[in-house]
C-alpha positions in Angstrom: 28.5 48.9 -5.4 25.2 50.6 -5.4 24.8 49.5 -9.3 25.8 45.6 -8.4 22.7 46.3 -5.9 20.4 47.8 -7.9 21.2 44.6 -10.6 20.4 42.3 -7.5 17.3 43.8 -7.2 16.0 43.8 -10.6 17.5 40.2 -11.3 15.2 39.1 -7.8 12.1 41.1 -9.8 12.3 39.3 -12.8 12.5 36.3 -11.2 9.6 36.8 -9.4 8.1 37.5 -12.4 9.1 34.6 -14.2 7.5 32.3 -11.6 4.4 34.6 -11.7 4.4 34.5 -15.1 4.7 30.5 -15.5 2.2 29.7 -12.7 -0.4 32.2 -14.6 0.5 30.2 -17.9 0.0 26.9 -15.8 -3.4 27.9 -14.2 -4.3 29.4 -17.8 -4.0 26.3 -19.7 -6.0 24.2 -17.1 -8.6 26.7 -16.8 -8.6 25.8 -13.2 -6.9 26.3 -9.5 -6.4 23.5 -7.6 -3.9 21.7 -5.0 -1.0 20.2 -7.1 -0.5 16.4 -6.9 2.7 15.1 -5.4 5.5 13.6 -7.6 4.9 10.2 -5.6 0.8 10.5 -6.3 1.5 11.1 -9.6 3.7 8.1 -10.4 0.9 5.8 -8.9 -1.5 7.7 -11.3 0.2 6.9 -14.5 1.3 3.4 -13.3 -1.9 2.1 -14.9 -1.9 -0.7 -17.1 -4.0 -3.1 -19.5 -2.8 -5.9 -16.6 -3.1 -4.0 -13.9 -4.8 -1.3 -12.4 -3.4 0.8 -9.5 -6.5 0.5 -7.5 -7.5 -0.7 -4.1 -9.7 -3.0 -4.3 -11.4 -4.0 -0.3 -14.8 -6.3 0.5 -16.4 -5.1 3.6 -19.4 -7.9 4.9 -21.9 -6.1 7.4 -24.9 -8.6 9.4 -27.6 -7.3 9.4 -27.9 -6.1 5.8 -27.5 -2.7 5.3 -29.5 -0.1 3.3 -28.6 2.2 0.0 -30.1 5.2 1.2 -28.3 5.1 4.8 -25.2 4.2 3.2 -25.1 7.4 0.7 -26.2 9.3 4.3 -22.8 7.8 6.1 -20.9 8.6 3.2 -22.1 12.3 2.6 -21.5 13.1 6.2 -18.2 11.8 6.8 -16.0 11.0 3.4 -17.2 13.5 2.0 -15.7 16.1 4.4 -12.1 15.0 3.1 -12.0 17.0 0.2 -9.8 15.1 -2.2 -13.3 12.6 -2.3 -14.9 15.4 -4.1 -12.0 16.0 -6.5 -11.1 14.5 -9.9 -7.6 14.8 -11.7 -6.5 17.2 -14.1 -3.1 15.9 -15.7 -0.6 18.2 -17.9 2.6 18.0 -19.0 4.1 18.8 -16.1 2.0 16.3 -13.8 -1.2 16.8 -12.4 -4.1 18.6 -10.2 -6.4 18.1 -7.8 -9.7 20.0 -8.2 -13.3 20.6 -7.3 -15.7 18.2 -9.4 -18.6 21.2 -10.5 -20.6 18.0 -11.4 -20.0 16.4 -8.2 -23.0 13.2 -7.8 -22.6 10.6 -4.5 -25.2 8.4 -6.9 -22.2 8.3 -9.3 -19.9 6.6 -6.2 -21.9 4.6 -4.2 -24.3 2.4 -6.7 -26.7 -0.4 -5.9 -25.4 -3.8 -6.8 -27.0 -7.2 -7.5 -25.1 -11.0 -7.4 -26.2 -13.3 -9.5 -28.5 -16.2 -7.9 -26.3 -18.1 -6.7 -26.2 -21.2 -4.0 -22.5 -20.2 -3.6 -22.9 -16.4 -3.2 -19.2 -16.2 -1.4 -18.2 -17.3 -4.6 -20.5 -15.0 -6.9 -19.0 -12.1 -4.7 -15.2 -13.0 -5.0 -16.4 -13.2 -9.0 -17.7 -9.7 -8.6 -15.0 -8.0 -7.0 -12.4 -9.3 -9.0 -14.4 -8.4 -12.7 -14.7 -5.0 -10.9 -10.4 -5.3 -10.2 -9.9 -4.7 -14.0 -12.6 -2.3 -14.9 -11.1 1.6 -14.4 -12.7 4.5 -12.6 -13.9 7.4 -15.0 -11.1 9.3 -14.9 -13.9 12.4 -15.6 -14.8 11.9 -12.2 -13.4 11.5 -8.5 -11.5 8.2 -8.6 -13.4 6.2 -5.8 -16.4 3.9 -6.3 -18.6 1.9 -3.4 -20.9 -0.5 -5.0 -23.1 -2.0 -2.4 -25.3 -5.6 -2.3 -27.8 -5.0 -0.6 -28.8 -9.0 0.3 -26.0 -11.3 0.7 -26.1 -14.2 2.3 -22.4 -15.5 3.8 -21.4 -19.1 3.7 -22.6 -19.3 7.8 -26.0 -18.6 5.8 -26.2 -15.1 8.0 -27.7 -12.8 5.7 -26.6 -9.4 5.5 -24.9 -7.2 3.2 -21.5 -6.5 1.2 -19.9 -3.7 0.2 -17.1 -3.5 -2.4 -15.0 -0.5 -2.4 -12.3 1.0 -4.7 -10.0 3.7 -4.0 -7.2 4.8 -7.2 -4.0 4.6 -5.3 -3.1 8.0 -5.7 -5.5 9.3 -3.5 -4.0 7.3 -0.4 -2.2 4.7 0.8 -3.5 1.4 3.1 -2.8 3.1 6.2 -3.9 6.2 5.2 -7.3 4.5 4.3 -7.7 2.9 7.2 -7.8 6.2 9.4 -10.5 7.0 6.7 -12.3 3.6 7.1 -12.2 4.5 11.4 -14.4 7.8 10.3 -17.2 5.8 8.6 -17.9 3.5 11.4 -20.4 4.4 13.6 -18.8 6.6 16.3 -16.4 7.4 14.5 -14.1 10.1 14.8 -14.0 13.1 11.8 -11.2 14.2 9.8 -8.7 16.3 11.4 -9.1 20.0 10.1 -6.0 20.8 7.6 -4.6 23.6 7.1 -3.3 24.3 3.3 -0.3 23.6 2.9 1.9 26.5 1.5 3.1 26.5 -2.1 6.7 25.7 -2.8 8.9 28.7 -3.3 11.2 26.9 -6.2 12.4 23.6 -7.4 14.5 23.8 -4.8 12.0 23.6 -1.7 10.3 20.6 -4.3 13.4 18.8 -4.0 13.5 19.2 -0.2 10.1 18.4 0.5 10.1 15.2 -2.2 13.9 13.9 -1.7 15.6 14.9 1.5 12.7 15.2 3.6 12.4 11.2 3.7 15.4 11.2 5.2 15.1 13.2 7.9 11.6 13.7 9.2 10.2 11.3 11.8 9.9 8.3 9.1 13.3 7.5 10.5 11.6 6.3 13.7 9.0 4.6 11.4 11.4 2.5 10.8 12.2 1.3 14.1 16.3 0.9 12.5 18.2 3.9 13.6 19.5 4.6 16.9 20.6 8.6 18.0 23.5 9.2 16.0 22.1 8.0 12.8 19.0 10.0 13.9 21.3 12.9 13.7 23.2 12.5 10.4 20.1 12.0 8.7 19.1 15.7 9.9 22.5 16.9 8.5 21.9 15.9 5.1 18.8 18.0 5.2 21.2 20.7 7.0 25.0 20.1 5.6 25.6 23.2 7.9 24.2 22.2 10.9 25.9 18.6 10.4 29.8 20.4 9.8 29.4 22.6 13.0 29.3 19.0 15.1 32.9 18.1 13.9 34.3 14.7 13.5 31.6 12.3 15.8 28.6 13.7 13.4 30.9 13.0 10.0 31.6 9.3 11.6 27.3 9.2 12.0 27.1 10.4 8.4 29.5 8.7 7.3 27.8 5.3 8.6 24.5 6.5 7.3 25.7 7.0 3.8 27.6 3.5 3.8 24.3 1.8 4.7 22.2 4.2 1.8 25.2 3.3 -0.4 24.8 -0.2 0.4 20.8 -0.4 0.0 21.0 1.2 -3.0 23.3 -1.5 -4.9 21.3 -4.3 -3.2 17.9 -2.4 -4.8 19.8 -2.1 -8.3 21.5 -5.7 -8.3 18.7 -7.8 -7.0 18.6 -10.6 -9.2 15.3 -11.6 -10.8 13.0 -13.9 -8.9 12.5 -17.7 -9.5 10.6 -18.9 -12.4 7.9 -20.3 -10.9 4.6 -20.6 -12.5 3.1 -18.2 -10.8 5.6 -15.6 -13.1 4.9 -14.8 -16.9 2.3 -12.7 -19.0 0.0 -11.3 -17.9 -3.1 -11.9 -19.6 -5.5 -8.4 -17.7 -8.2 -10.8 -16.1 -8.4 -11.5 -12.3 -9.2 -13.9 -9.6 -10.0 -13.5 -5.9 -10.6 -15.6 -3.3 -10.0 -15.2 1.1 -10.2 -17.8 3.8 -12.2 -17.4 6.9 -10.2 -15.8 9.6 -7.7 -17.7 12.2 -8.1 -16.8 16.1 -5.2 -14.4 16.1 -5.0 -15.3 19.9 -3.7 -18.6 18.6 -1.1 -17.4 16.0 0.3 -15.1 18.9 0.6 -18.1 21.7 2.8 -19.6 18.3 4.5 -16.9 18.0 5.6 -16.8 21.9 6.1 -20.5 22.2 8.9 -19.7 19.6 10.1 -16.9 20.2 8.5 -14.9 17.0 6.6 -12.1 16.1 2.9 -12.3 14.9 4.4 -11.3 11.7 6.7 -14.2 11.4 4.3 -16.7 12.2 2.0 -15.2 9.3 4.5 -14.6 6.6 5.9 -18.4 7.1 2.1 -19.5 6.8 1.9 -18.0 3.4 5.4 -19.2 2.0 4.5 -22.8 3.0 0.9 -21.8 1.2 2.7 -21.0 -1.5 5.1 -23.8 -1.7 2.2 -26.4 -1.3 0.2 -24.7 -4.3 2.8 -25.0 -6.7 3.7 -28.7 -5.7 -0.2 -29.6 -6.7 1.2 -28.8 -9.8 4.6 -31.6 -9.6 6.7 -28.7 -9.7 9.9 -29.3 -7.6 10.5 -26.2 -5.3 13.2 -27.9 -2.8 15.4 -24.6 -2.1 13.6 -22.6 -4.3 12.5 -18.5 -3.6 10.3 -16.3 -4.6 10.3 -12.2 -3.5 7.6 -10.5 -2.7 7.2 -6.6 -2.2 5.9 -5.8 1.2 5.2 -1.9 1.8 6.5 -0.3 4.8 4.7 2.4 6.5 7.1 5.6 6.8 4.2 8.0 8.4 3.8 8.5 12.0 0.5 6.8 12.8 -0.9 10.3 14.1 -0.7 11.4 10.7 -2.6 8.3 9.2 -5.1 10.8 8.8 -3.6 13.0 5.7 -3.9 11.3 2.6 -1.6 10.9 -0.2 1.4 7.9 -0.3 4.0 7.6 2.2 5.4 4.3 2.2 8.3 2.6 0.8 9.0 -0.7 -0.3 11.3 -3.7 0.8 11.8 -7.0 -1.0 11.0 -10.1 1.5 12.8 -13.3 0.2 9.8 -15.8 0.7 11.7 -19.3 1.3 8.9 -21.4 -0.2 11.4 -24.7 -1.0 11.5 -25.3 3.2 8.9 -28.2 4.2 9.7 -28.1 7.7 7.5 -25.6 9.6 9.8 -24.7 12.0 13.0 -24.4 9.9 10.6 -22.3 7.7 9.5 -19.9 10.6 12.7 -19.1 11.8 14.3 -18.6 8.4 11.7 -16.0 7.8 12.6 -14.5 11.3 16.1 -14.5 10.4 15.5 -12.6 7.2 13.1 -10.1 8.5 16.0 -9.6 11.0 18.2 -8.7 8.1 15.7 -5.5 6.8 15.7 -3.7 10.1 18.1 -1.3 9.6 17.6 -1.0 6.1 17.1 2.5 4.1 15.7 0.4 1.1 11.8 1.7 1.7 12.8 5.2 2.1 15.0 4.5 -1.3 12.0 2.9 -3.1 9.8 6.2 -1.7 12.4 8.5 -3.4 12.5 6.5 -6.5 8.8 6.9 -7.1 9.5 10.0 -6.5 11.5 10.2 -9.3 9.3 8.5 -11.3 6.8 10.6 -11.0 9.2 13.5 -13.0 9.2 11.4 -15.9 7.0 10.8 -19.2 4.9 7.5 -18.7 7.5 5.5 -21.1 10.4 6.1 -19.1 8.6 5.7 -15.6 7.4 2.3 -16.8 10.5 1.0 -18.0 12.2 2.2 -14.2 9.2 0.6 -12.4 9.3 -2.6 -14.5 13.0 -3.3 -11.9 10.6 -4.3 -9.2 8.1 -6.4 -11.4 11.4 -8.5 -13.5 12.7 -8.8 -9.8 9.4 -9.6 -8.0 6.5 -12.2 -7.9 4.1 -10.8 -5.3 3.1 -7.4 -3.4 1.7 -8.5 0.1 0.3 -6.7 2.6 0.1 -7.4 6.3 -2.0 -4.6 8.3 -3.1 -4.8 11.8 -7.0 -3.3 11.9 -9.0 -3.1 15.0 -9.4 -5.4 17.6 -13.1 -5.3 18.3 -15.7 -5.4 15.7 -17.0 -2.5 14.3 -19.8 -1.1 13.1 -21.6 0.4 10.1 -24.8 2.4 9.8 -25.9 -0.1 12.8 -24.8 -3.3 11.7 -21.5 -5.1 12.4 -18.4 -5.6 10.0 -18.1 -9.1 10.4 -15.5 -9.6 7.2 -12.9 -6.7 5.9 -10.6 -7.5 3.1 -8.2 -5.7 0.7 -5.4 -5.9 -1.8 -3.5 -3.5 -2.8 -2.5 -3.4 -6.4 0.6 -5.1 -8.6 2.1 -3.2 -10.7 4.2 -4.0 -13.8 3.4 -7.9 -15.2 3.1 -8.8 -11.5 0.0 -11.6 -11.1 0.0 -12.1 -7.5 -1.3 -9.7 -4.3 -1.3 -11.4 -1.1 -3.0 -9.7 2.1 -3.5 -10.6 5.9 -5.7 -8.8 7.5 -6.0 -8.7 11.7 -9.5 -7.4 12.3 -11.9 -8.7 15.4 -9.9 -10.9 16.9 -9.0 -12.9 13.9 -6.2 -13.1 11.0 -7.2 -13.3 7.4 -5.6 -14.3 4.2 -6.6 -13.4 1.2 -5.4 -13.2 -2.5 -5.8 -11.9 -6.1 -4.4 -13.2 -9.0 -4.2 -12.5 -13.2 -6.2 -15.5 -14.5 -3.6 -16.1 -16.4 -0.6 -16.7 -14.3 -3.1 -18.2 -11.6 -6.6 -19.6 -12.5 -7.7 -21.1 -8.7 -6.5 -19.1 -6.0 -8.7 -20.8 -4.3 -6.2 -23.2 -4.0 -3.6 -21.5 -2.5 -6.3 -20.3 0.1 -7.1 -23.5 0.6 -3.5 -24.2 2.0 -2.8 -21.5 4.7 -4.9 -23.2 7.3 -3.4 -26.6 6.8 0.1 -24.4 7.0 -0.7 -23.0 10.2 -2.4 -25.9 11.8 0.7 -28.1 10.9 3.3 -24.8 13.1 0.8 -24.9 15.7 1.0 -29.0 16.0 4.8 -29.3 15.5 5.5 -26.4 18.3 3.3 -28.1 20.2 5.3 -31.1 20.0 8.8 -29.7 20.4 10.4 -29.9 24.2 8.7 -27.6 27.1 11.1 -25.1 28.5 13.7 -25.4 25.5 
């Protein structure tokens, strides 16, 4: 007995010592100590392409124009103070690191910028941001860039300035950016103090944290899908122990849970591929960009309640009838036809927007572009939006980048290539703040962003409610789609042709 002890004890020693021994090798090789980067970080890291670039990419227009040397103040005393702003990327074998930048420089990250003289200098800006879409950070250096005009003038001929930021997508998230965007404005509020996060003890606490903890955490309410039991038999499969001490009612919850994860995941792997359209193909690496001027959002919500829909549904039909009418320019026939599109889904509580790094997942939204009638089109949309709730498929796509991120670039690229063969578009719809902000003094009138395709996608959609208005914006491979503009040019007509036919249907009904 007391010898089966004493082996315990020396097997527990050498383990420790293994684990010493391997994080002493790790730290040795890098030369370095820093905080490592999570599994789903990295996978965005090495999702970089010759096509596309897993940056986002976000226009920010401020009236009055706003100074260089007041900007570099505003950034030094507030981005600054989240420290993965001051860190670059150090990748091994096993994935990568965060640490310190000894060279550190702001005049490295924000830089002075000048459009061409232009009459059109909207258009010389979209020509900007989208050259600067396809050129990559230094990967030497933090992976953030703001390149600031000083004198722009808008197409209302209110002259003021723009700034064009871009953010690698493994440092955050949209949503996760926007709680840093709130601590730039003027007034705004710091970054929450963090606390380091403990290292993991073993693979097996990585596997937790990574895999399981999706499931279980609050996300589930992020989700708005689950009601108590399910609630519960997500927390057994992060505690099988805890779940077989509540007998036969929490097996029936788990047993309903794992049906539905069961049934998400064989709609993820079977999806079909999406409708050749045009707006499919080749990528050829170059990009286009182009917004719209925003839409009172007061009158897409008195839509929206004259038919019974959400904001979002009112939007989202907007941009498949956009869509439908851009591709008909062309004489292609899209009666009944589809396209998907990727829309992220927040799985952070909004009181930890704060934190950086990637917590969303992903669900594919059937677009049904082939519907001419507005109405019909709306409430098809509404019908399929229906369909998600309930669905596990984000938290799914969340543990599959997961994964990914465990693998060598080859075989990560050939798993994350299922959503581009499967998808045309990544779209974004983000609700900002109400009231107009402001920056070093002057006010944000316009805020844009995109986040990136990945893969041989060609086509990032976003709408944007900021200031009491909604606006849609694009970017697009030159390839695949030489004129957004064009599509842009559609989602007003789209919306004005809802808000006339709803208008016209029966009062009361």
């Amino acid at each position: 007995m007391v010898t089966r002890v004493t082996a315990q004890a020396a097997g527990r020693k050498v383990a420790k010592n293994v684990q010493k021994n391997v994080k002493r090798a790790v730290s040795g090789t890098l030369g370095i100590s820093g905080e490592r980067m999570s599994k789903v970080d990295t996978a965005w890291l090495r999702m970089d392409n010759d096509a596309n670039l897993m940056m986002i990419v976000g226009v920010w227009q401020l009236a009055p124009g706003v100074r260089h040397a007041a900007v570099r103040e505003r950034i030094e005393g507030s981005l600054l103070k989240y420290d993965r702003f001051k860190q670059r990327v150090m990748e091994d074998a096993a994935g990568a690191t965060w640490v310190m930048d000894r060279n550190f420089d702001l005049a490295n990250h924000v830089v002075a910028e000048k459009l061409p003289k232009s009459a059109n200098q909207e258009q010389a800006l979209q020509d900007r941001v989208a050259a600067l879409a396809t050129q990559r950070l230094d990967p030497k250096r933090p992976l953030w860039q703001i390149h600031l005009v000083e004198d722009y003038t808008g197409p209302d001929g209110v002259k003021g300035s723009a700034m064009i930021v871009r953010i690698h997508h493994c440092i955050a998230d949209g949503i996760a950016l926007i709680s840093v965007t709130m601590s730039l404005v003027d007034g705004g509020a710091p970054p929450p103090e963090r606390r380091k996060k403990a290292a993991a003890a073993g693979p097996e606490d990585w596997i937790a944290d990574t895999l399981l903890k999706p499931f279980t955490d609050i996300t589930v309410k992020a989700l708005g899908a689950v009601g108590e039991g399910a609630a519960r038999s997500l927390g057994m499969l992060g505690d099988p122990k805890k779940g077989m001490e509540q007998g036969v009612s929490g097996s029936f919850d788990m047993a309903k849970v794992l049906f539905q994860l069961l049934s998400d995941s064989a709609a993820l792997a079977l999806m079909p591929d999406d409708s050749k359209t045009r707006l499919k193909g080749k990528p050829g690496g170059a990009k286009k960009v182009a917004w719209c001027q925003p839409i009172p959002l007061d009158e897409v919500k008195a839509v929206g309640k004259a038919l019974n829909c959400s904001i979002n549904d009112v939007l989202l039909s907007c941009v498949a009838g956009a869509l439908g009418e851009y591709l008909k320019t062309f004489g292609d026939d899209v009666a009944g036809q589809e396209i998907r599109a990727m829309v992220p889904v927040n799985l952070r509580p909004l009181d930890q927007a704060h934190k950086l790094g990637n917590r969303f997942g992903l669900v594919p939204l059937v677009l049904p572009i082939g519907i001419d009638n507005p109405i019909e089109r709306v409430y098809e949309v509404r019908r399929r939006m229906a369909a998600l709730k309930g669905s596990y498929q984000p938290l799914l796509a969340f543990s599959l980048l997961a994964v990914a991120g465990l693998l060598i670039k080859p075989a990560q690229d050939m798993m994350l290539n299922l959503f581009a063969k499967k998808t045309t578009a990544v779209m974004t719809n983000v609700p900002g703040p109400r009231e107009k902000l402001k920056f070093c003094g002057s006010t944000l009138e316009q805020s844009m962003f995109w986040v990136p395709q990945s893969g041989d996608m060609g086509l990032g959609v976003s709408i944007l409610s900021y200031g009491g208005g909604v606006q849609f914006g694009v970017i697009t491979d030159s390839t695949l789609c030489p004129e957004p503009q064009r599509i842009i040019d559609e989602f007003v007509p789209e919306f004005a042709k809802l808000s006339i036919v709803t208008l016209m249907l029966p009062w009361g009904e």
